[in-house]
Jmol script that loads the backbone (N, CA, C; Angstrom):
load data "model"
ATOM      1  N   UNK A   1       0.844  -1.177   0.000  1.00  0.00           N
ATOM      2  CA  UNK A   1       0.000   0.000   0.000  1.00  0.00           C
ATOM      3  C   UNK A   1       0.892   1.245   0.000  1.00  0.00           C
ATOM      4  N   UNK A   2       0.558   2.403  -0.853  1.00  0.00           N
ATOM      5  CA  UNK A   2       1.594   3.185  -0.937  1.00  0.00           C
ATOM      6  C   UNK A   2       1.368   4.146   0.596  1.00  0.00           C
ATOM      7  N   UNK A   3       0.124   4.583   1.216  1.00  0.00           N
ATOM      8  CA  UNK A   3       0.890   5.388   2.344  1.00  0.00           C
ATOM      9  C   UNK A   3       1.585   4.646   3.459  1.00  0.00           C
ATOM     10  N   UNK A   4       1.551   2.954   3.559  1.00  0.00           N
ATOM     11  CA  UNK A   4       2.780   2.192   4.285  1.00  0.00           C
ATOM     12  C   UNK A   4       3.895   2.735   3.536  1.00  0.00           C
ATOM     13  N   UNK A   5       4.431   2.962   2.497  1.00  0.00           N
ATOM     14  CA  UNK A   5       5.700   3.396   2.219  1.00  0.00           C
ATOM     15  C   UNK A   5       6.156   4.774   1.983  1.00  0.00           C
ATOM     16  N   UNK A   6       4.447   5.235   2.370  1.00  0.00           N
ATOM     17  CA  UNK A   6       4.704   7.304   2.495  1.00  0.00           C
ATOM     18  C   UNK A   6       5.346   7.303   3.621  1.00  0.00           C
ATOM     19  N   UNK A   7       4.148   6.860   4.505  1.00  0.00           N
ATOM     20  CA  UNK A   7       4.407   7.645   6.184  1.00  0.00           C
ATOM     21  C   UNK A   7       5.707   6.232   6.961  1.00  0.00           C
ATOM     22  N   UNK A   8       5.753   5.044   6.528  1.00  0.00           N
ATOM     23  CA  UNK A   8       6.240   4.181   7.480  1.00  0.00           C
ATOM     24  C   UNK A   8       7.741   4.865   8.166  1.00  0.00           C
ATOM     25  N   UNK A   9       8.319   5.914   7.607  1.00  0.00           N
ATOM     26  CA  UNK A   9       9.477   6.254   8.373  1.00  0.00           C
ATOM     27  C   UNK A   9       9.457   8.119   8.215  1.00  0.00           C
ATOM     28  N   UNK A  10       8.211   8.196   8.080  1.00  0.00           N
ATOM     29  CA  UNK A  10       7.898   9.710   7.807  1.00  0.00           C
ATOM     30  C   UNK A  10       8.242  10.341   9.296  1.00  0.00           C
ATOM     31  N   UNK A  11       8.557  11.728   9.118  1.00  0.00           N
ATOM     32  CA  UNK A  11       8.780  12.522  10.386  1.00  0.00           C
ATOM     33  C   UNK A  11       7.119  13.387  10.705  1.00  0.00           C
ATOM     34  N   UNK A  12       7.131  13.904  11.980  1.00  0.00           N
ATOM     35  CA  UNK A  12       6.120  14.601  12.014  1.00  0.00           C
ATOM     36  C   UNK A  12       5.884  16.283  11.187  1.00  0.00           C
ATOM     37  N   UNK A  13       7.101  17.035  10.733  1.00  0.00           N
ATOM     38  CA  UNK A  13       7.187  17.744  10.008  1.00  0.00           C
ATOM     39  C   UNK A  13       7.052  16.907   8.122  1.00  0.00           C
ATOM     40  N   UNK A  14       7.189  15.980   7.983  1.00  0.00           N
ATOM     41  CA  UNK A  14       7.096  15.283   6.609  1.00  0.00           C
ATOM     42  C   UNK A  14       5.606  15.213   6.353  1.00  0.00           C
ATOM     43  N   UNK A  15       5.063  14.520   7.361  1.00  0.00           N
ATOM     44  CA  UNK A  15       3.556  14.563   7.162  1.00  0.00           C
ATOM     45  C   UNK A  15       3.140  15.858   7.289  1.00  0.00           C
ATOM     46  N   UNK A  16       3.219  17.081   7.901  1.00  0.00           N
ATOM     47  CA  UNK A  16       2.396  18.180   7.859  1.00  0.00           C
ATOM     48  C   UNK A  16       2.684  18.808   6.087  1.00  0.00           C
ATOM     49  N   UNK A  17       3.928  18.751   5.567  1.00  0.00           N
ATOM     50  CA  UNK A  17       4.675  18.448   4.381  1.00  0.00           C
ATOM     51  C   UNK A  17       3.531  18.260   3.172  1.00  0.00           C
ATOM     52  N   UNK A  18       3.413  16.775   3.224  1.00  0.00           N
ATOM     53  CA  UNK A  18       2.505  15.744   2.441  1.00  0.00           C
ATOM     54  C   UNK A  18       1.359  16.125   2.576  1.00  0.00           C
ATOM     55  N   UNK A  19       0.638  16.709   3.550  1.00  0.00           N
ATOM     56  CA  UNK A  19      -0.729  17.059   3.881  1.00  0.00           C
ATOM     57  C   UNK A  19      -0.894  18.862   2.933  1.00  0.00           C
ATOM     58  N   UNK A  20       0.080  19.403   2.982  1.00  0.00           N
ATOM     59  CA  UNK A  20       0.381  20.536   2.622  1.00  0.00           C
ATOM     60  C   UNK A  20       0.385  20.531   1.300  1.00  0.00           C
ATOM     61  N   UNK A  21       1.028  19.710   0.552  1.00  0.00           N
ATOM     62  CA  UNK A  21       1.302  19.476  -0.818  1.00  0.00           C
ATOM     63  C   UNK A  21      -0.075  18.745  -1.400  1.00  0.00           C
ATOM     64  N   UNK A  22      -0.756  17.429  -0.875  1.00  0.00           N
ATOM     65  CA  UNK A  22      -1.866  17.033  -1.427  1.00  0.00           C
ATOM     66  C   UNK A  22      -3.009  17.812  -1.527  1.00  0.00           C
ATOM     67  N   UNK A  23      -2.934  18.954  -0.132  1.00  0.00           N
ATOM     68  CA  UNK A  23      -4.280  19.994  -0.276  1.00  0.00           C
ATOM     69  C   UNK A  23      -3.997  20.774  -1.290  1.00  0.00           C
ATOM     70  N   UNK A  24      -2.821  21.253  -2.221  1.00  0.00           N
ATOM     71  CA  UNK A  24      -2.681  21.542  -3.054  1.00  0.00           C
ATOM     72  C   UNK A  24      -2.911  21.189  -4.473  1.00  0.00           C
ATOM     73  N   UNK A  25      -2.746  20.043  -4.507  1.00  0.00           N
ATOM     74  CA  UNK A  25      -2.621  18.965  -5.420  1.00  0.00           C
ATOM     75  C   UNK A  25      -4.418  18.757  -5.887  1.00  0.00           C
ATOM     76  N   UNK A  26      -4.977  18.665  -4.623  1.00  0.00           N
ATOM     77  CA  UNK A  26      -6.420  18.064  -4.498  1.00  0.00           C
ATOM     78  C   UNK A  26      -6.432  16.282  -4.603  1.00  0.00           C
ATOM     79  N   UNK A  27      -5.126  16.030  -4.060  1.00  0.00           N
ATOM     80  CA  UNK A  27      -4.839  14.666  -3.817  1.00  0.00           C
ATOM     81  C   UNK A  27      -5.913  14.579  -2.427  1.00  0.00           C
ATOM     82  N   UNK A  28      -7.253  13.710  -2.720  1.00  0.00           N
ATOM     83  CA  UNK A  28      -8.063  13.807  -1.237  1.00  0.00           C
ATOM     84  C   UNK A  28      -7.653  12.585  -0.184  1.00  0.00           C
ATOM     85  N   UNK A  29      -7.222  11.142  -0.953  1.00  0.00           N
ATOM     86  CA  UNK A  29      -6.919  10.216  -0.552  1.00  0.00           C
ATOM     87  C   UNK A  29      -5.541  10.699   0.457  1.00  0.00           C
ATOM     88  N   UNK A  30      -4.506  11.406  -0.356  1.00  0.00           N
ATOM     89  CA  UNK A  30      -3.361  11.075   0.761  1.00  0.00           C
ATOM     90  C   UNK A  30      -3.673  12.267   1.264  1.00  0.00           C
ATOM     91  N   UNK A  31      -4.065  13.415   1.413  1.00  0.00           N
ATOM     92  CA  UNK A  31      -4.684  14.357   2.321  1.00  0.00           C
ATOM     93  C   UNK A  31      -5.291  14.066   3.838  1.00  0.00           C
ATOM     94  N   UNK A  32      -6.103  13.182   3.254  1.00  0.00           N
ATOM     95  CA  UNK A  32      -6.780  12.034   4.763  1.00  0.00           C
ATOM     96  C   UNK A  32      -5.923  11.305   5.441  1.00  0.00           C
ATOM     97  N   UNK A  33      -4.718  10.741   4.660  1.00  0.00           N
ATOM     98  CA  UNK A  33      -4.466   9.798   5.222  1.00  0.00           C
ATOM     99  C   UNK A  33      -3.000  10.417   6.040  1.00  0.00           C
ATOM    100  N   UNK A  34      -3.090  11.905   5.739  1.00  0.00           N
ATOM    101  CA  UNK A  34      -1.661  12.671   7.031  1.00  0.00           C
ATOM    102  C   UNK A  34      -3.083  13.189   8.488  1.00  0.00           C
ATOM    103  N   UNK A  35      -3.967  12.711   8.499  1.00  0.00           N
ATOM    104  CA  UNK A  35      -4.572  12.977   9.703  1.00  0.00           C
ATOM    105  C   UNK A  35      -5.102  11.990  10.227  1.00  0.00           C
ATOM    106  N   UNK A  36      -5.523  11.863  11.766  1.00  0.00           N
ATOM    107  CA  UNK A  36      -5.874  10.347  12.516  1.00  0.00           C
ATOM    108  C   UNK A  36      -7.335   9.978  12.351  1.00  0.00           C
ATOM    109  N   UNK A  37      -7.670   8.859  12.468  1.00  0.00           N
ATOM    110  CA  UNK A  37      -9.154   8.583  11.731  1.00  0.00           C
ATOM    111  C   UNK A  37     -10.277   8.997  12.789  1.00  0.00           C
ATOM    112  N   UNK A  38      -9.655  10.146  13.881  1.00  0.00           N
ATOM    113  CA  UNK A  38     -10.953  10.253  14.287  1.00  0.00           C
ATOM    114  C   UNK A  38     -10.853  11.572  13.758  1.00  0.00           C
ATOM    115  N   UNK A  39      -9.893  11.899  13.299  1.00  0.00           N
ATOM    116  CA  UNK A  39     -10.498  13.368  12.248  1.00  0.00           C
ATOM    117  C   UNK A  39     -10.689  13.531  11.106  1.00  0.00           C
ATOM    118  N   UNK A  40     -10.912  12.174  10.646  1.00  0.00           N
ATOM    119  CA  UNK A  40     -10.931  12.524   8.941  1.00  0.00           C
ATOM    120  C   UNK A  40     -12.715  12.827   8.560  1.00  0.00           C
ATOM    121  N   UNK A  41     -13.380  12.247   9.287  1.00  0.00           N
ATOM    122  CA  UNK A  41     -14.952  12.910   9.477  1.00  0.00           C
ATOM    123  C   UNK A  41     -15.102  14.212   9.177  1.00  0.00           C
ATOM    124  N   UNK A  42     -13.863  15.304  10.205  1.00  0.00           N
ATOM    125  CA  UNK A  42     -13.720  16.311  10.027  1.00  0.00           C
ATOM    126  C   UNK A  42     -13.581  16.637   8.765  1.00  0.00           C
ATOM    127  N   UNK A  43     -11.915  15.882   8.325  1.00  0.00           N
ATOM    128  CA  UNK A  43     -12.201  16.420   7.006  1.00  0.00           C
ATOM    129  C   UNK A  43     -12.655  16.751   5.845  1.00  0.00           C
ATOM    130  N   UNK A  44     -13.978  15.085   5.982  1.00  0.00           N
ATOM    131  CA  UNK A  44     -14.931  14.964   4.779  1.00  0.00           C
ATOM    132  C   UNK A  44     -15.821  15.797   5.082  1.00  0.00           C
ATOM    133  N   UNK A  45     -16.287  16.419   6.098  1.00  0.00           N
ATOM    134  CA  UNK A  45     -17.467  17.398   6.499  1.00  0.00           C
ATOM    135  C   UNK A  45     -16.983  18.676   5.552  1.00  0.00           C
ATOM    136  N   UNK A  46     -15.593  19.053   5.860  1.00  0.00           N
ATOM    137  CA  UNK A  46     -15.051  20.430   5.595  1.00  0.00           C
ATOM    138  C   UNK A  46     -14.827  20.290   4.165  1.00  0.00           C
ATOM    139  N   UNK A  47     -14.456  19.165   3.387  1.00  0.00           N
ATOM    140  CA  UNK A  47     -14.372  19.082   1.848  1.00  0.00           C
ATOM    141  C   UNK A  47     -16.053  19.182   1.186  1.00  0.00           C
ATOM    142  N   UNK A  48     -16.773  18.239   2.003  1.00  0.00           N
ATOM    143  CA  UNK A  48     -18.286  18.549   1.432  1.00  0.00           C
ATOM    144  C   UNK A  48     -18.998  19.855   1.634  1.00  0.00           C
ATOM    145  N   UNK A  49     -18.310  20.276   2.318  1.00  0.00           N
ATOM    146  CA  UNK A  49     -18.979  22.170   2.644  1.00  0.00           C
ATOM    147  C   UNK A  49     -18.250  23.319   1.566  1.00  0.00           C
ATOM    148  N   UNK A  50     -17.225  22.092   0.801  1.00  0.00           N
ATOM    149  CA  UNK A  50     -16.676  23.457  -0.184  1.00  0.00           C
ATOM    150  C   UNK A  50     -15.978  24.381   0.921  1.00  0.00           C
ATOM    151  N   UNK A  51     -15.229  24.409   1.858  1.00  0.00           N
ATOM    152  CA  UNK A  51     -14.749  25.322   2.509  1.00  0.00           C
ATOM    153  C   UNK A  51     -13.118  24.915   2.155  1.00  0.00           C
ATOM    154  N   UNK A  52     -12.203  26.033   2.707  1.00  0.00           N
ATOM    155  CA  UNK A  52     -10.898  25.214   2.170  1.00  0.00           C
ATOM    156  C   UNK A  52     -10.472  24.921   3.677  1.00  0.00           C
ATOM    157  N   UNK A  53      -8.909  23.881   3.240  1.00  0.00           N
ATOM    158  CA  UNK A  53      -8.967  22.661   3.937  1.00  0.00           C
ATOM    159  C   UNK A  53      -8.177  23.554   5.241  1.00  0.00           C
ATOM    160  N   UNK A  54      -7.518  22.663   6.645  1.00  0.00           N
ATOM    161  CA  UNK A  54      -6.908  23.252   7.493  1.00  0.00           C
ATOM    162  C   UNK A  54      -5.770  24.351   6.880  1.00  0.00           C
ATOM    163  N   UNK A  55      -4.992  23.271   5.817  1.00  0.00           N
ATOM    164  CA  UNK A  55      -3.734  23.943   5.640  1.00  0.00           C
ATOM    165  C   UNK A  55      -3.276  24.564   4.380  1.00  0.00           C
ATOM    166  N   UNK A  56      -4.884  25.008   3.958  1.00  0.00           N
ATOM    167  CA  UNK A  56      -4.491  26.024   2.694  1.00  0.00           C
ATOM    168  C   UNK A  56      -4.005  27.026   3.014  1.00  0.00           C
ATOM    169  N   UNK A  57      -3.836  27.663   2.175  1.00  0.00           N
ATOM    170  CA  UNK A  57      -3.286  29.232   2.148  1.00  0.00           C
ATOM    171  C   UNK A  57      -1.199  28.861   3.019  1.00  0.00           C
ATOM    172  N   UNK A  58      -0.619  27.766   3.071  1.00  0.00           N
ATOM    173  CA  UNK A  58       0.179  26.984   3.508  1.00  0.00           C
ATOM    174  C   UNK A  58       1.049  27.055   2.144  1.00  0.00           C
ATOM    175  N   UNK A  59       2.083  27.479   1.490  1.00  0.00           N
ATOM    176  CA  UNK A  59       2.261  27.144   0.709  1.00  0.00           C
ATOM    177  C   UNK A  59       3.878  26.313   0.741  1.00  0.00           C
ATOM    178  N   UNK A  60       4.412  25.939  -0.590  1.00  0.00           N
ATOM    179  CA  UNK A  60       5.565  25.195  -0.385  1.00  0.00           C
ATOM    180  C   UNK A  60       6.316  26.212   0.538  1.00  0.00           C
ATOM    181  N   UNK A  61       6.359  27.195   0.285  1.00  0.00           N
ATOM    182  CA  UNK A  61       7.490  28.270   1.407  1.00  0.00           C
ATOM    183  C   UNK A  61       7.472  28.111   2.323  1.00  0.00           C
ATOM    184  N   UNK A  62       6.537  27.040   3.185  1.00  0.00           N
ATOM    185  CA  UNK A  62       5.883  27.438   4.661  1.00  0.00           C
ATOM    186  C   UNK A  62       7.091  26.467   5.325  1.00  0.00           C
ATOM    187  N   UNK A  63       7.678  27.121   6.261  1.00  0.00           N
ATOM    188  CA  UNK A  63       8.516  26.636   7.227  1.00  0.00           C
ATOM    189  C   UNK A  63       8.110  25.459   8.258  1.00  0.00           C
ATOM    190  N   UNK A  64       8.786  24.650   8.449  1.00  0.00           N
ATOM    191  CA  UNK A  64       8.405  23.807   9.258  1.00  0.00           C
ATOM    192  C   UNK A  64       9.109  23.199  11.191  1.00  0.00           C
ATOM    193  N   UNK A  65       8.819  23.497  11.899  1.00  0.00           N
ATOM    194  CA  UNK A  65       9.577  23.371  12.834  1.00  0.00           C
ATOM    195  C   UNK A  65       9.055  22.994  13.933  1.00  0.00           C
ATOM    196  N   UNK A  66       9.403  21.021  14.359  1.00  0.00           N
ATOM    197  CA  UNK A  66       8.741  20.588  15.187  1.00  0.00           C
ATOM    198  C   UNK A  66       9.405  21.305  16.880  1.00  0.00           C
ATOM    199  N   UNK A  67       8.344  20.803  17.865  1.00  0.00           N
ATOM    200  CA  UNK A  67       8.843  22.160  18.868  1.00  0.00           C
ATOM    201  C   UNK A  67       9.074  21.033  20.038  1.00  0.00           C
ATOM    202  N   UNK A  68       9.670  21.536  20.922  1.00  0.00           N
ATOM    203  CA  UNK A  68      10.486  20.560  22.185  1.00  0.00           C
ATOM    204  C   UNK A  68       9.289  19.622  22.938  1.00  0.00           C
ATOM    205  N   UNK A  69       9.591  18.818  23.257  1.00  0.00           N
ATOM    206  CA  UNK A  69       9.016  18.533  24.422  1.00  0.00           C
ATOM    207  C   UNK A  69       7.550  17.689  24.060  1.00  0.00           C
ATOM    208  N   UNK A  70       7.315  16.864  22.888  1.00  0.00           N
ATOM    209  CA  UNK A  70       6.317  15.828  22.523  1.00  0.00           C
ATOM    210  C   UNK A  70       7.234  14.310  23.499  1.00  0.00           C
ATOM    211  N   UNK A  71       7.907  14.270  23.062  1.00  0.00           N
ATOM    212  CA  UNK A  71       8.638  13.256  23.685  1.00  0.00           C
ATOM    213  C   UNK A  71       8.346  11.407  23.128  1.00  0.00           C
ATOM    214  N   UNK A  72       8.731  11.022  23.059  1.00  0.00           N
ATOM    215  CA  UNK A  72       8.591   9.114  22.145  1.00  0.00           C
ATOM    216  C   UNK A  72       7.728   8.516  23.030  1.00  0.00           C
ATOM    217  N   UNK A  73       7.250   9.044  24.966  1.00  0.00           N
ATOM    218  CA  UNK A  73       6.497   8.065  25.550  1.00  0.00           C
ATOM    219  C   UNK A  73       4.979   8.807  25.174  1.00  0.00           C
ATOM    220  N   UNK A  74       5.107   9.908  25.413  1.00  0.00           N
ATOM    221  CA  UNK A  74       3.718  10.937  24.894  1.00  0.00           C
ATOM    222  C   UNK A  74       3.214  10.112  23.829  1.00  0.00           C
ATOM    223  N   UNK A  75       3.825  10.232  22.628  1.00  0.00           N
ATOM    224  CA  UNK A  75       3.118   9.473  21.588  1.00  0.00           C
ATOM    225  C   UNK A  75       2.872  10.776  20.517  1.00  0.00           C
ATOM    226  N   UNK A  76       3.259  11.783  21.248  1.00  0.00           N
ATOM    227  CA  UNK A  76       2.763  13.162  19.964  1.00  0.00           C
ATOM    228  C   UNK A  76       4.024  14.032  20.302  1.00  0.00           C
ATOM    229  N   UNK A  77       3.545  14.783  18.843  1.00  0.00           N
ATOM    230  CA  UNK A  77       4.361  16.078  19.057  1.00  0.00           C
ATOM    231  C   UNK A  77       3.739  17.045  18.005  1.00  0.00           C
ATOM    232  N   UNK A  78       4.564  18.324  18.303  1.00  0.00           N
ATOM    233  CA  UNK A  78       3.656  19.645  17.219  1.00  0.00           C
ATOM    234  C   UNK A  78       5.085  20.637  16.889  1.00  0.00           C
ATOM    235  N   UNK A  79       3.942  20.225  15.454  1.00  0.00           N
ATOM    236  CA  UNK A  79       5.080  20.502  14.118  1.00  0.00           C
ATOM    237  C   UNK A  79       4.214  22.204  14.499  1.00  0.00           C
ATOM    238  N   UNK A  80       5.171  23.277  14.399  1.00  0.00           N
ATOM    239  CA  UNK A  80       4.569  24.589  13.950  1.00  0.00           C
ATOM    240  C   UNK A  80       4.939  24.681  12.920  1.00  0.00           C
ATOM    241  N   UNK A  81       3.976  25.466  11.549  1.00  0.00           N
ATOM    242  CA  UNK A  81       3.936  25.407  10.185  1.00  0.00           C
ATOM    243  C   UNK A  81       3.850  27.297  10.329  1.00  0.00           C
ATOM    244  N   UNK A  82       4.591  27.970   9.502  1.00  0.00           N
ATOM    245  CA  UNK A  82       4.815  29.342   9.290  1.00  0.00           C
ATOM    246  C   UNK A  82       4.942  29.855   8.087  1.00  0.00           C
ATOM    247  N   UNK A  83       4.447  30.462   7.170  1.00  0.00           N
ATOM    248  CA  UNK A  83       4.291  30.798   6.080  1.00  0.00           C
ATOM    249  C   UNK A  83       4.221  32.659   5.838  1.00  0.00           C
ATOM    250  N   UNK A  84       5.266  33.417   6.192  1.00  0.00           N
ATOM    251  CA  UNK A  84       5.568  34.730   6.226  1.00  0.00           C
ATOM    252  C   UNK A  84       4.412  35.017   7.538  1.00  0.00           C
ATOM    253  N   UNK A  85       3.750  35.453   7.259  1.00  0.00           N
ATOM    254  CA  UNK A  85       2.965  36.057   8.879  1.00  0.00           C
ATOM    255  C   UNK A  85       2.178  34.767   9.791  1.00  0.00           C
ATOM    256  N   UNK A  86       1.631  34.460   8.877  1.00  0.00           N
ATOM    257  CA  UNK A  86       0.242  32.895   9.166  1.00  0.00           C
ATOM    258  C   UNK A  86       1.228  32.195   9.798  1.00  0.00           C
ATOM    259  N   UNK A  87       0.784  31.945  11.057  1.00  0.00           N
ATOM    260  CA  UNK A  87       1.321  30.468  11.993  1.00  0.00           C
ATOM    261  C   UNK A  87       0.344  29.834  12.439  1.00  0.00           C
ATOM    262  N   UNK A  88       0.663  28.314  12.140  1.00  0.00           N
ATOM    263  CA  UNK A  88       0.157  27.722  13.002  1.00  0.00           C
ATOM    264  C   UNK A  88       0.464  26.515  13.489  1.00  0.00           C
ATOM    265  N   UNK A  89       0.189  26.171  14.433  1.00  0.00           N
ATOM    266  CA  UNK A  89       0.769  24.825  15.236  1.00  0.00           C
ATOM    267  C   UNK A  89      -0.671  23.942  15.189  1.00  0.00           C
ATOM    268  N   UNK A  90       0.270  22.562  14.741  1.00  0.00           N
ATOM    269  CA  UNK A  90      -0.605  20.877  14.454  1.00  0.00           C
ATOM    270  C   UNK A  90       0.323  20.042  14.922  1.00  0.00           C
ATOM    271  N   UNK A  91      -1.008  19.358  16.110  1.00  0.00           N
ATOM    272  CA  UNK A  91      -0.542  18.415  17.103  1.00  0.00           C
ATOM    273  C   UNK A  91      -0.472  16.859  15.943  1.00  0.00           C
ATOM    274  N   UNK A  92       0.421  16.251  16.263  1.00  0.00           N
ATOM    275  CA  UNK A  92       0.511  14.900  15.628  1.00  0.00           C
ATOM    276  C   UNK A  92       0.797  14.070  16.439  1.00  0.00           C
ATOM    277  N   UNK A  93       0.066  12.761  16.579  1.00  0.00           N
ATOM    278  CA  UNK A  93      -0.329  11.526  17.150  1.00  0.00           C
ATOM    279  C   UNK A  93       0.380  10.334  16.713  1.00  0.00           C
ATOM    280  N   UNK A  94       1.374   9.512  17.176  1.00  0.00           N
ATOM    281  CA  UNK A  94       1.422   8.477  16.780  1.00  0.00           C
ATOM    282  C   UNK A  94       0.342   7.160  16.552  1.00  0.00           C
ATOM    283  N   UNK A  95      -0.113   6.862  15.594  1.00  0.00           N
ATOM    284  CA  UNK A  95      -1.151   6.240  14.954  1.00  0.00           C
ATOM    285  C   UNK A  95      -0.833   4.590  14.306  1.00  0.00           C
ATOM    286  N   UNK A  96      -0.763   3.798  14.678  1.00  0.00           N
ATOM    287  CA  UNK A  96      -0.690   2.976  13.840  1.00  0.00           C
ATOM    288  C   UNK A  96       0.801   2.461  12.970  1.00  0.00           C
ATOM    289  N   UNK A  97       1.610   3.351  14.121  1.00  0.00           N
ATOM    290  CA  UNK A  97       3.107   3.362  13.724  1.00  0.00           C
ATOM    291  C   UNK A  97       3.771   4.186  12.677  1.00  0.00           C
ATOM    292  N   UNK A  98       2.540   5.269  12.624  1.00  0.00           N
ATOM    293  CA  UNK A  98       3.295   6.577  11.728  1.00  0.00           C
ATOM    294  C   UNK A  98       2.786   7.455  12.433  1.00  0.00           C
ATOM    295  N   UNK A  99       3.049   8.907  11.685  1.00  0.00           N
ATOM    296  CA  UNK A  99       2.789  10.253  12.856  1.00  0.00           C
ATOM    297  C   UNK A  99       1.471  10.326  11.988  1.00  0.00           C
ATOM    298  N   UNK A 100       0.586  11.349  12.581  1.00  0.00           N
ATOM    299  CA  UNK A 100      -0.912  11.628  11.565  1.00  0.00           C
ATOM    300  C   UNK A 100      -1.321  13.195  12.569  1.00  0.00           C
ATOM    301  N   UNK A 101      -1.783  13.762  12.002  1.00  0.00           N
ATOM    302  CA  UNK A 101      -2.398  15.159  12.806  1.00  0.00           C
ATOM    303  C   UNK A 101      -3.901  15.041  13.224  1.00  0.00           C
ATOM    304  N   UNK A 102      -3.623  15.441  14.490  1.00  0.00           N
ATOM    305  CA  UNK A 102      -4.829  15.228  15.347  1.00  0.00           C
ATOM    306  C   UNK A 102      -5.932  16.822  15.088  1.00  0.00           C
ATOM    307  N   UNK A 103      -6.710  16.677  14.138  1.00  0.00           N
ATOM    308  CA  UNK A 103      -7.426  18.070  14.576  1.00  0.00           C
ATOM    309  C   UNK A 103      -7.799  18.482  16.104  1.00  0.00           C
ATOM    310  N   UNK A 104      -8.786  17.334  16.771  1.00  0.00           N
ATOM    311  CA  UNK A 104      -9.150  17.665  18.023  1.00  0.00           C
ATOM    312  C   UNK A 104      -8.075  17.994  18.857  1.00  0.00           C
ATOM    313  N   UNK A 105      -7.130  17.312  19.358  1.00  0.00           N
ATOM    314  CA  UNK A 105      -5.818  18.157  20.078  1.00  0.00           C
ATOM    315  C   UNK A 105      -5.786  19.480  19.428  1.00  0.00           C
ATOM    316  N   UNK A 106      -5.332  19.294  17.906  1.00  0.00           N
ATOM    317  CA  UNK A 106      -4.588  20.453  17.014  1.00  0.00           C
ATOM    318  C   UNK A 106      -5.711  21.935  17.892  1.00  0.00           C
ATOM    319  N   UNK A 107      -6.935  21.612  17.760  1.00  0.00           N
ATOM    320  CA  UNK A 107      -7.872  23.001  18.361  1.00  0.00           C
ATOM    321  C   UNK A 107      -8.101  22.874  19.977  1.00  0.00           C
ATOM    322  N   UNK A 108      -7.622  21.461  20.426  1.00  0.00           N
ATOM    323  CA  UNK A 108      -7.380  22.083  22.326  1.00  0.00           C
ATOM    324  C   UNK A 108      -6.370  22.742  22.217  1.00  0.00           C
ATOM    325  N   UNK A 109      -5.104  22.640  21.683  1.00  0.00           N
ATOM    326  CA  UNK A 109      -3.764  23.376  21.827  1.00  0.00           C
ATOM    327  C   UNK A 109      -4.202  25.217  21.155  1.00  0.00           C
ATOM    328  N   UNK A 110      -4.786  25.727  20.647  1.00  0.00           N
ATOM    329  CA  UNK A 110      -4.661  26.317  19.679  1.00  0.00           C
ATOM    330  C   UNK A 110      -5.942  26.973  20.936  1.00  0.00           C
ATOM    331  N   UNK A 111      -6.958  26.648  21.567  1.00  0.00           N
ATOM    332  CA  UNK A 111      -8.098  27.085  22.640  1.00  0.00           C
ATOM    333  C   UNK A 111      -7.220  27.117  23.724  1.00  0.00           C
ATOM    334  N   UNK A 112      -6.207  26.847  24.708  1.00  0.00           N
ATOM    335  CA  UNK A 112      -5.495  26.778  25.793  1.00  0.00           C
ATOM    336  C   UNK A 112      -4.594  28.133  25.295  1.00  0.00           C
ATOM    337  N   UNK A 113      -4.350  28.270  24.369  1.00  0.00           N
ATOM    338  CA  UNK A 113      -3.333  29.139  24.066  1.00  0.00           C
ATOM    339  C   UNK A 113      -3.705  30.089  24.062  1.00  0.00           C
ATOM    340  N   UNK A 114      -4.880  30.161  23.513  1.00  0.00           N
ATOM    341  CA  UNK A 114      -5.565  32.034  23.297  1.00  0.00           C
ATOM    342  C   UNK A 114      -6.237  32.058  24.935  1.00  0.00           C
ATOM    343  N   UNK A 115      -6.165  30.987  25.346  1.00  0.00           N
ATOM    344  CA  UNK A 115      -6.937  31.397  26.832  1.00  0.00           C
ATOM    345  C   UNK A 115      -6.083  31.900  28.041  1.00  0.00           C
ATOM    346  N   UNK A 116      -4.505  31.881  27.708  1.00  0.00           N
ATOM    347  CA  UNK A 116      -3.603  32.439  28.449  1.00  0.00           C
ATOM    348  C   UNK A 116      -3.963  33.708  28.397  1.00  0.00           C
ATOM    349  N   UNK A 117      -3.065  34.580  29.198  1.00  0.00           N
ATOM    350  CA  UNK A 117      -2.835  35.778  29.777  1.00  0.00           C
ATOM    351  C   UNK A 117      -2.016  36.351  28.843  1.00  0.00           C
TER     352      UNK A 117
END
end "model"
wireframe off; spacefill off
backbone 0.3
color backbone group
């Protein structure tokens, strides 16, 4: 199966990568398959609404830089994605023995943050 030989040694910045490039592409199959299957609901909701996807407006320029402290027992970590002003940070889940992006974390992290001081 080709995303066993996308993601099987993919990094968590590779997949935000691949997810970045297929929403471009309008590749929908490997689009889904850089996020965890309890968010891909999400994503078919947000493709059937005609809205654009998490990581449009993302383009190849967009910087990638996973950030300290996910750690190998956690099971996650978060890639921040930066594209001249637009930032944003996506939590990724170890899944099935590859990394995949968690929307639901991706918007607790992203709600905790604006709720600071």
């Amino acid at each position: 199966m080709l995303f066993g030989v996308l993601f099987g040694c993919a990094t968590p910045e590779s997949v935000v990568r691949t997810a970045i490039e297929a929403a471009e592409s309008g590749d929908h199959a490997t689009y889904e398959a850089c996020f965890t299957a309890r968010s891909r609901p999400m994503i078919r909701a947000v493709r059937s609404a005609q809205e654009p996807s998490l990581t449009s407006g993302l383009g190849r320029a967009t910087e990638l830089h996973e950030l300290p402290g996910g750690g190998l027992i956690s099971g996650r970590r978060v890639v921040r994605a930066t594209d001249g002003e637009r930032q944003m940070q996506l939590v990724l889940q170890g899944e099935a023995g590859a990394w995949r992006i968690d929307l639901i974390d991706t918007e607790r992290r992203a709600s905790s943050a604006g709720a600071r001081p």
